[in-house]
Backbone as ProteinMPNN parsed JSONL, in Angstrom:
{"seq_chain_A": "XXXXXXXXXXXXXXXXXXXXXXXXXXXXXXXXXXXXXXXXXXXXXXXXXXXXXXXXXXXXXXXXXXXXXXXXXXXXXXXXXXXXXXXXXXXXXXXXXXXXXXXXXXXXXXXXX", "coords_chain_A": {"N_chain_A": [[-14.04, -14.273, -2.816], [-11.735, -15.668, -4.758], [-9.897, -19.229, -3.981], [-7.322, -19.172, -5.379], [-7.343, -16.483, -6.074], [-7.138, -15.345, -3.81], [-4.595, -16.045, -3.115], [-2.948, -14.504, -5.168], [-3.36, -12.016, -4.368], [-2.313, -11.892, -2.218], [0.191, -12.254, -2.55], [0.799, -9.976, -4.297], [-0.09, -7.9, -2.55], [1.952, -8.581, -0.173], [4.559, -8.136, -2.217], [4.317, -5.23, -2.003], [3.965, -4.664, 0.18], [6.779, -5.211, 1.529], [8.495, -3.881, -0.338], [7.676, -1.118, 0.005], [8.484, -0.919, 2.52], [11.43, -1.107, 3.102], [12.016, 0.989, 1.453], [11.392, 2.987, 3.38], [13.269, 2.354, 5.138], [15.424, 4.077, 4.954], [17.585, 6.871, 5.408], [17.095, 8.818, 3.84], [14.719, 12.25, 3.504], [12.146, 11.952, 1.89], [12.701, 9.851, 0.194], [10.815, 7.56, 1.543], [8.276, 8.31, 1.112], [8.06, 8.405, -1.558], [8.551, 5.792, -2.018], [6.601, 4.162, -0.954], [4.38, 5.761, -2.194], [4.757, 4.294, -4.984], [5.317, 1.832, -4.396], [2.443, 1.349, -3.593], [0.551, 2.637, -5.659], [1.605, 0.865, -7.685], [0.476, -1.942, -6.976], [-2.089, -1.189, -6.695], [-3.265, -1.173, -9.201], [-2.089, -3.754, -9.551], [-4.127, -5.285, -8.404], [-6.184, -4.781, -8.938], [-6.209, -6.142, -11.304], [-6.417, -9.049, -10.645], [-8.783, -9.63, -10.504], [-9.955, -9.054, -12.618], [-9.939, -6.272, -13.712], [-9.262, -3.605, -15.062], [-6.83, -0.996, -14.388], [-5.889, 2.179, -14.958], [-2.492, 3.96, -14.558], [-2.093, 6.536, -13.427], [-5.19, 6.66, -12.919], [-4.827, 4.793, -10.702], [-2.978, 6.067, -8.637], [-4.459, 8.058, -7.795], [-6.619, 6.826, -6.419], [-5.077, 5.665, -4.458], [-3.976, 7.664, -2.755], [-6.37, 8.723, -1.821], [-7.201, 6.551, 0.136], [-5.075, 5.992, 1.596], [-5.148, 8.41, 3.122], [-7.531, 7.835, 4.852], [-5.993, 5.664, 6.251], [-3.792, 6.346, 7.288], [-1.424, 7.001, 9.945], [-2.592, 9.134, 12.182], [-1.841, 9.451, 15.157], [-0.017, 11.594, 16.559], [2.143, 11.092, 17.868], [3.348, 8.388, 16.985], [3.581, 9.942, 14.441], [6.43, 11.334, 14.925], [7.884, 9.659, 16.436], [8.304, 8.028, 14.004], [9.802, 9.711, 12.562], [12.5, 9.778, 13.406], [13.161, 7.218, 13.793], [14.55, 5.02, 12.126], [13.134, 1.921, 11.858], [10.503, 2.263, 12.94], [9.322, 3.782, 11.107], [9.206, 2.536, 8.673], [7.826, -0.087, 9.821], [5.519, 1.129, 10.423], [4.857, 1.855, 7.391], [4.566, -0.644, 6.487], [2.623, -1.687, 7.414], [0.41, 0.267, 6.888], [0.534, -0.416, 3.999], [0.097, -2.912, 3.773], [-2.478, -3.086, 5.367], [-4.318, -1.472, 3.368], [-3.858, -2.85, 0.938], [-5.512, -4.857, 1.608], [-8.039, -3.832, 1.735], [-8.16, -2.707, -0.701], [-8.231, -4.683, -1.892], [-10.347, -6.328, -1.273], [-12.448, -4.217, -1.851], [-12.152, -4.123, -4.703], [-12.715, -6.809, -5.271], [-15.599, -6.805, -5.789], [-16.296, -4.387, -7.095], [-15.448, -5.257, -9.501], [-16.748, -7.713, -9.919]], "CA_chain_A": [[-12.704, -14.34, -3.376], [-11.366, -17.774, -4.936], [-8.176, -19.345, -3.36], [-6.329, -18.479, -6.786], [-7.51, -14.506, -6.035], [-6.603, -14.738, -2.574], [-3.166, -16.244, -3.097], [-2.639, -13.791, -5.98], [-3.144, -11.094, -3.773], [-1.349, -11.871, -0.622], [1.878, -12.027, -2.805], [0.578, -8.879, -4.474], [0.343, -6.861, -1.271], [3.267, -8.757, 0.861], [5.68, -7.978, -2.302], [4.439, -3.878, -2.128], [4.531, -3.898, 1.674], [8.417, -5.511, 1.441], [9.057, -2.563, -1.001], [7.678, 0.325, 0.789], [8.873, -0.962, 4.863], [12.62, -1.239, 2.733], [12.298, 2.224, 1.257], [11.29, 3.91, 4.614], [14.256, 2.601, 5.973], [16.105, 4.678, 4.76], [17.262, 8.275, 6.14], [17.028, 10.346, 2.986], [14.266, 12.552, 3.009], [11.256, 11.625, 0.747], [12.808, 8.659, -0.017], [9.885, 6.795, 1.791], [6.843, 8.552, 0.808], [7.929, 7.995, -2.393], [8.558, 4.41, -2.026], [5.336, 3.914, -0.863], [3.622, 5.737, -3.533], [5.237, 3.57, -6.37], [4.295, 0.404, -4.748], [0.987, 1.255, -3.604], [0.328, 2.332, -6.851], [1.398, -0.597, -9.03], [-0.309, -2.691, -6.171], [-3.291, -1.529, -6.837], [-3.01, -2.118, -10.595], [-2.448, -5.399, -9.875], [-4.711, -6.418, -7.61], [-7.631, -4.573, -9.706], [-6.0, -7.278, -12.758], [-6.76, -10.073, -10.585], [-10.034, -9.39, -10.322], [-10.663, -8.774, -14.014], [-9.914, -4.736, -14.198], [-7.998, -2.678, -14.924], [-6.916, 0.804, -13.81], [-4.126, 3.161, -15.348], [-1.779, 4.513, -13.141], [-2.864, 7.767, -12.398], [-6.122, 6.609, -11.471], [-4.391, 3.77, -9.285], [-2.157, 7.018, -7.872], [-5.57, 8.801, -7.051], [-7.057, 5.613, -5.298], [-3.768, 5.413, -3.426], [-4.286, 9.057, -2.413], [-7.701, 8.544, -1.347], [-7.029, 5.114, 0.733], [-3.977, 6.816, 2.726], [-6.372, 9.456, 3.915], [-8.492, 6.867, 5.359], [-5.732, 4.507, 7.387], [-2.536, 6.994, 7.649], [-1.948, 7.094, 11.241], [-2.91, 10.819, 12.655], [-0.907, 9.61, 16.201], [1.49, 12.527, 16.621], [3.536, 10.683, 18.524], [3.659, 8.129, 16.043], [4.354, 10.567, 13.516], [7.072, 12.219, 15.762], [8.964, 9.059, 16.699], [8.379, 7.526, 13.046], [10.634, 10.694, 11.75], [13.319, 9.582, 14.262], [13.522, 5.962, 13.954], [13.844, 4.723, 10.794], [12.518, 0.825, 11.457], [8.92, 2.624, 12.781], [8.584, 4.299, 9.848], [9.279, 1.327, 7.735], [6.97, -0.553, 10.1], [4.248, 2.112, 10.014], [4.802, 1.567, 6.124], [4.339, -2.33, 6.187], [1.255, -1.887, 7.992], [-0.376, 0.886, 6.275], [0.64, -1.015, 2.872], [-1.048, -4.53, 4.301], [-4.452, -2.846, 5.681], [-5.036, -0.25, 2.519], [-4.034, -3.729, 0.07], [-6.827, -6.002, 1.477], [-8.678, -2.881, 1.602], [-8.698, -2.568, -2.217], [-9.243, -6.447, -2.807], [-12.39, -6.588, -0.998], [-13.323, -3.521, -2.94], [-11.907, -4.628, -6.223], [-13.668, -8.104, -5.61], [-17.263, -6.285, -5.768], [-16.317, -3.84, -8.34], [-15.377, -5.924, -10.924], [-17.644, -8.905, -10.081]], "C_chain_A": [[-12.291, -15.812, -3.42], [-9.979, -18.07, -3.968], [-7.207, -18.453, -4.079], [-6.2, -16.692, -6.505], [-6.597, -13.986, -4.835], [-5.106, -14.584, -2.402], [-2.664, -15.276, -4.059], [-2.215, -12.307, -5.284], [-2.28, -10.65, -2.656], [0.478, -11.728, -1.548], [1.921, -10.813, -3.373], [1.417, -7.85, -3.142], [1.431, -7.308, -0.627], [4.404, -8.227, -0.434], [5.683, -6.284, -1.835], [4.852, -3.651, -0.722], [6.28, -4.299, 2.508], [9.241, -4.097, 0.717], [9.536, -1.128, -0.516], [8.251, 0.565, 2.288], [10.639, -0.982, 3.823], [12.498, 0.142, 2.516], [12.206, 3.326, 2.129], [12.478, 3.403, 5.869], [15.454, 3.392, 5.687], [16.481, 6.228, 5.443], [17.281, 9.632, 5.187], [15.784, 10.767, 3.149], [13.28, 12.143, 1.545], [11.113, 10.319, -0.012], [11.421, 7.342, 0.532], [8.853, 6.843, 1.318], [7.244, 7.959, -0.876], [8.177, 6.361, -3.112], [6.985, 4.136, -1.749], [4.073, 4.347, -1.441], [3.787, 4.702, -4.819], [5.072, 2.506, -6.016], [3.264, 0.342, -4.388], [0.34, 1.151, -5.066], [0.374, 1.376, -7.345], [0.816, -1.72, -8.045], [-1.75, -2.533, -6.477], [-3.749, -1.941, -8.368], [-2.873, -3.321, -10.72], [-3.494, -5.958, -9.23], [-6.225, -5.76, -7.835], [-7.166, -5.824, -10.73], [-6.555, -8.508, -12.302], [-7.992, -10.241, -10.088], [-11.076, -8.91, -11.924], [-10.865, -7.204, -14.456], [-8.976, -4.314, -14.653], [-7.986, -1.183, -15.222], [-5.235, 1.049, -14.525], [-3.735, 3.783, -14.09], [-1.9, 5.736, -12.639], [-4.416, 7.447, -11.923], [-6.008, 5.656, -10.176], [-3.746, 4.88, -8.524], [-3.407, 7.501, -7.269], [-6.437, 7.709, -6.094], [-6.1, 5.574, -4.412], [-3.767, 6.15, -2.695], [-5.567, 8.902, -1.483], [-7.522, 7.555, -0.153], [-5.801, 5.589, 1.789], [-4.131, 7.583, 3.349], [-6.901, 9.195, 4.785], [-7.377, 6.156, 6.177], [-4.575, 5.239, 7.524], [-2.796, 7.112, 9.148], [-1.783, 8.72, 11.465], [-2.127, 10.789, 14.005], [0.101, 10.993, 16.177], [2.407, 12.179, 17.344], [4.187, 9.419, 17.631], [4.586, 8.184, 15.108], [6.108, 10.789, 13.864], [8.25, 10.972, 15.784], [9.164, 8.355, 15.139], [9.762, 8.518, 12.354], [12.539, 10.637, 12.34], [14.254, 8.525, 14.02], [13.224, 5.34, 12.696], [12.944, 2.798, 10.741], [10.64, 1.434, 12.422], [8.79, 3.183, 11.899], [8.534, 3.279, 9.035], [7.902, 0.511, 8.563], [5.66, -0.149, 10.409], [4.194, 1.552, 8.413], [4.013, 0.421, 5.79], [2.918, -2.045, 6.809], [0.077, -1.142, 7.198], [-0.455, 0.467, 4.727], [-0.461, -2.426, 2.77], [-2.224, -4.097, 4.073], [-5.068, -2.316, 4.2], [-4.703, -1.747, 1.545], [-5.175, -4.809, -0.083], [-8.188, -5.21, 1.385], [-9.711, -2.855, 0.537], [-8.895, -4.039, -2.884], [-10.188, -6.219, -2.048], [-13.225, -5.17, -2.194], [-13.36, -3.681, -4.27], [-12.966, -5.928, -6.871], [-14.691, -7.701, -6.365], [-16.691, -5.631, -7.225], [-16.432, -4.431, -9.364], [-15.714, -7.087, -11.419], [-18.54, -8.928, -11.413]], "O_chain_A": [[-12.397, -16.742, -2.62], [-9.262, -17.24, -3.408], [-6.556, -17.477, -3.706], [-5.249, -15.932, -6.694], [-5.834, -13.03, -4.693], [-4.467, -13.663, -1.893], [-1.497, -15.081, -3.719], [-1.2, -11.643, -5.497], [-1.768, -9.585, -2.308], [1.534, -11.236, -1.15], [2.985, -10.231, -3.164], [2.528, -7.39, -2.877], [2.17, -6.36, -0.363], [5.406, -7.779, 0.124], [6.731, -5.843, -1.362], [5.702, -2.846, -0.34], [6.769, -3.877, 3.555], [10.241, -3.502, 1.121], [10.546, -0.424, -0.494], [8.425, 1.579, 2.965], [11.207, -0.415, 4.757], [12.915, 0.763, 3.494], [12.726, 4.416, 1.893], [12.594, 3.821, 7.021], [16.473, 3.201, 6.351], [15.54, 6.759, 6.033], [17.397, 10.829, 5.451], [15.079, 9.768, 3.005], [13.721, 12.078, 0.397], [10.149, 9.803, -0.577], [11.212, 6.346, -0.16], [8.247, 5.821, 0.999], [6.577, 7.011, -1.289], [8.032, 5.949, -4.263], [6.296, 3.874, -2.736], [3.0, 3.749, -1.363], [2.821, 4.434, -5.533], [4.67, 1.739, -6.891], [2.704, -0.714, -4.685], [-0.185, 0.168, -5.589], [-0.671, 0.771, -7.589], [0.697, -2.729, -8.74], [-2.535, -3.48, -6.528], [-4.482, -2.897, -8.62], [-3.307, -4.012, -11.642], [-3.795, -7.125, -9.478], [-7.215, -6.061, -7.168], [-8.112, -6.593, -10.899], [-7.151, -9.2, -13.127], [-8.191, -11.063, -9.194], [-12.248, -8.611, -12.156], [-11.687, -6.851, -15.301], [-7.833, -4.765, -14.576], [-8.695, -0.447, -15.908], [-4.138, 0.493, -14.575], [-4.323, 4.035, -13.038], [-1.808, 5.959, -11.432], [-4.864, 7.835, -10.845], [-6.654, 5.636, -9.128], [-3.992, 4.65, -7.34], [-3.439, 7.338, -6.049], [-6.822, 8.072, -4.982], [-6.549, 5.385, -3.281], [-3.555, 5.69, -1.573], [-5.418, 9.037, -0.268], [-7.897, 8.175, 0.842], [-6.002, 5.308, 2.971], [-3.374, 7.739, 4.307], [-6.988, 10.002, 5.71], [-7.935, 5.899, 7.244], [-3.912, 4.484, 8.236], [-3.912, 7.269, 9.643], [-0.901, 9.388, 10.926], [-1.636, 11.877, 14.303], [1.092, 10.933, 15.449], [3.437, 12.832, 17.511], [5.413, 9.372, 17.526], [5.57, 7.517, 14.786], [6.944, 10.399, 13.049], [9.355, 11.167, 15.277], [10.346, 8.061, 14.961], [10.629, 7.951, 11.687], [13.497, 11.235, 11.851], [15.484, 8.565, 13.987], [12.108, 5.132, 12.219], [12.278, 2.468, 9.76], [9.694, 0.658, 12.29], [7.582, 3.156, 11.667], [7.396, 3.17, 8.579], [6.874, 0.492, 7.886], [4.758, -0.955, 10.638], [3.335, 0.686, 8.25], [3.043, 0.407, 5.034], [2.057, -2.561, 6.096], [-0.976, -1.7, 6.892], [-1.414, 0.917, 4.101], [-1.376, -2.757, 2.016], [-2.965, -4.371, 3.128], [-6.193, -2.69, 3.869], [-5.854, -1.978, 1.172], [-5.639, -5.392, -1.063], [-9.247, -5.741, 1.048], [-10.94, -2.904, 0.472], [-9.45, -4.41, -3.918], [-11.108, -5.687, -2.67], [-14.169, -5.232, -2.982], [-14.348, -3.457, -4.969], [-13.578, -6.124, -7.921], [-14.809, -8.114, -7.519], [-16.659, -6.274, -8.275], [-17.359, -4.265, -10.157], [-15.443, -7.6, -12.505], [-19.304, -9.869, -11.626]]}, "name": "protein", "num_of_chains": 1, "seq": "XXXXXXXXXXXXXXXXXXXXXXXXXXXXXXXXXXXXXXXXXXXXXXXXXXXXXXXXXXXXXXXXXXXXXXXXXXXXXXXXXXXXXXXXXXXXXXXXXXXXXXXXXXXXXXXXX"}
């Protein structure tokens, strides 16, 4: 990955994981998950672009799907106090947004080398 890729990406993923840790602070109902679908998604759309791809948004939604499977935390206590407190869920968010974004640049790198 060049500088240019790397720096492309880090503002990539830090703006989605600003998005989704804001929308899980919230206390409506659904309001989070679906924050954190809508910028995973267009996160990964971008950060296949800067790598020379590109993905439509339902198959960036099904990568997103796939990739949240893989680093969602399974803790039940976690879960339990995340549903409670709204800055751990937001900061569950930010984290699981970070890991699953550098995730898909290292895999994006390769792919679309």
């Amino acid at each position: 990955m060049t500088n240019e890729q790397h720096g492309k990406c880090h503002a990539i993923i830090h703006t989605a994981a600003a998005a989704a840790g804001t929308a899980n602070l919230s206390i409506i109902p659904g309001v989070g998950i679906t924050g954190d679908m809508v910028a995973m998604t267009t996160m990964t759309m971008g950060l296949a672009a800067v790598f020379g791809g590109s993905i439509k948004y339902d198959k960036a939604k099904d990568i997103v799907i796939g990739e949240l499977k893989k680093v969602t935390p399974q803790k039940s206590s976690v879960k339990l106090l995340s549903k409670f407190v709204p800055g751990v869920k937001a900061a569950v968010s930010v984290g699981t947004v970070e890991t699953t974004g550098w995730e898909l640049a290292k895999r994006f790198e390769k792919e679309f080398a």
